[in-house]
C-alpha positions as CSV (number, residue, x, y, z in Angstrom):
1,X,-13.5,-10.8,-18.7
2,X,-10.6,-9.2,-20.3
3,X,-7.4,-9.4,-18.0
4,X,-6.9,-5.9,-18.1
5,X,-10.2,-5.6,-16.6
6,X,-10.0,-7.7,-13.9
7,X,-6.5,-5.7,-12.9
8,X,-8.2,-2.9,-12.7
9,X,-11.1,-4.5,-10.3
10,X,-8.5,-5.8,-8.1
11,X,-6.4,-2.2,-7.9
12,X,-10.2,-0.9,-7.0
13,X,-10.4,-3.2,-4.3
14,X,-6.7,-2.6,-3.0
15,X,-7.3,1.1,-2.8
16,X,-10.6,0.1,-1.2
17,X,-8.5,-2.2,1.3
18,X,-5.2,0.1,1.9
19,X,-6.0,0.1,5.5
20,X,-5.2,-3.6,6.1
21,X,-3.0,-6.0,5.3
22,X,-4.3,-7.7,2.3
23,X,-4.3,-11.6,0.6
24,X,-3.2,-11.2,-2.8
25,X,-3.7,-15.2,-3.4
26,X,-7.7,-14.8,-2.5
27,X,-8.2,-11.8,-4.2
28,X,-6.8,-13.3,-7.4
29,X,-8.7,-16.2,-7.0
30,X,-11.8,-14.2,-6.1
31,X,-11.5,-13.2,-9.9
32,X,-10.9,-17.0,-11.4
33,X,-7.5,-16.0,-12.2
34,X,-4.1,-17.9,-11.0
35,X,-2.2,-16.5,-8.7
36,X,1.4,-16.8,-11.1
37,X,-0.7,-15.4,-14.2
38,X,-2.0,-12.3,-11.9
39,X,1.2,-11.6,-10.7
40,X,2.8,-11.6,-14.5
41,X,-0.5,-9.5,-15.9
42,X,-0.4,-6.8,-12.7
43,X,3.3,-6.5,-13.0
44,X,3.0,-6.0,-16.8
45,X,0.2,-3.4,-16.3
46,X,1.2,-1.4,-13.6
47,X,5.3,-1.8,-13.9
48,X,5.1,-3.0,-10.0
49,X,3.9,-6.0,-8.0
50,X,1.1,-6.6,-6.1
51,X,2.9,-6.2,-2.9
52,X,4.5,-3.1,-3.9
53,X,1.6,-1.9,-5.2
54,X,-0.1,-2.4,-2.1
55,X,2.5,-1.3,0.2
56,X,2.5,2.1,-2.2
57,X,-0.8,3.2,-1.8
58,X,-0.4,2.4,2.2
59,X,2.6,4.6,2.2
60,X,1.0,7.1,0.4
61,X,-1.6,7.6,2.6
62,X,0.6,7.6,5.6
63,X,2.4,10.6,3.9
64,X,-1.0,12.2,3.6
65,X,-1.7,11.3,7.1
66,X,2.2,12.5,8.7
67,X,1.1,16.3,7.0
68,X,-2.8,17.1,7.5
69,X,-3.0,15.3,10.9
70,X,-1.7,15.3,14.2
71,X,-2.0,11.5,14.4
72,X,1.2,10.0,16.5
73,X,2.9,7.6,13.9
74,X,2.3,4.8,15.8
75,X,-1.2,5.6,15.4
76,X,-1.0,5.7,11.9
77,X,0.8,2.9,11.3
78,X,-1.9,1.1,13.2
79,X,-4.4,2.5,11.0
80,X,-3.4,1.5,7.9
81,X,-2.6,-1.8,9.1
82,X,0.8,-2.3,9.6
83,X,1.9,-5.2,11.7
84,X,3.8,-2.8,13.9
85,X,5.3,0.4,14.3
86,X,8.4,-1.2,13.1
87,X,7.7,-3.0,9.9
88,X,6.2,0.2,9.1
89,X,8.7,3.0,9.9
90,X,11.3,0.3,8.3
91,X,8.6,0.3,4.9
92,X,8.3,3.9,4.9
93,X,11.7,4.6,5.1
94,X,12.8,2.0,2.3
95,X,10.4,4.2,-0.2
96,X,11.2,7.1,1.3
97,X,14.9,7.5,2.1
98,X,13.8,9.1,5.4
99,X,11.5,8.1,8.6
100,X,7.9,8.9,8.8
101,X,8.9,11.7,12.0
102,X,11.6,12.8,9.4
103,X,9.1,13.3,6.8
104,X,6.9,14.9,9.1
105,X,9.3,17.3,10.0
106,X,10.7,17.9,6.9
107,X,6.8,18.6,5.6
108,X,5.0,20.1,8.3
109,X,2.9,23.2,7.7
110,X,4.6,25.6,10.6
């Protein structure tokens, strides 16, 4: 299986897993490829780690989550899998420049 194909199978699965944290060691080897060499290939094919990509689409979704619902952030952040309110308000405000309550705020629909 072309590389480039199995990258693509394993961002598939990561969207398909963005609620959770995920293991980027089985999922690699879940597709008979190294860890190191999946690393290299997804990094060279999507500009970004795995972690980051991962942590991306989780972040992404929380935005989507902070605007169209009333969900308390905590709630979200448990969600989507975040180890606690505080990793993830920390996360979301290292890719954000601003916390999720900020964000909400800053985006609501009133």
């Amino acid at each position: 299986k072309p590389i480039a194909k199995v990258i693509e199978s394993i961002r598939f699965e990561m969207r398909q897993k963005m609620d959770e944290e995920i293991n980027l060691k089985e999922l690699a080897e879940k597709h008979n490829v190294s860890y190191s060499f999946f690393r290299k290939m997804f990094k060279k094919y999507t500009g970004v780690s795995p972690g980051q990509y991962h942590l991306q689409l989780r972040i992404t979704r929380a935005k989507e989550l902070l605007i169209s619902s009333d969900k308390s952030i905590k709630e979200i952040s448990y969600e989507l899998g975040f180890q606690s309110i505080f990793y993830f308000s920390n996360m979301f405000k290292k890719k954000e420049g601003t916390t999720p309550s900020g964000f909400r705020n800053k985006n609501s629909m009133e």
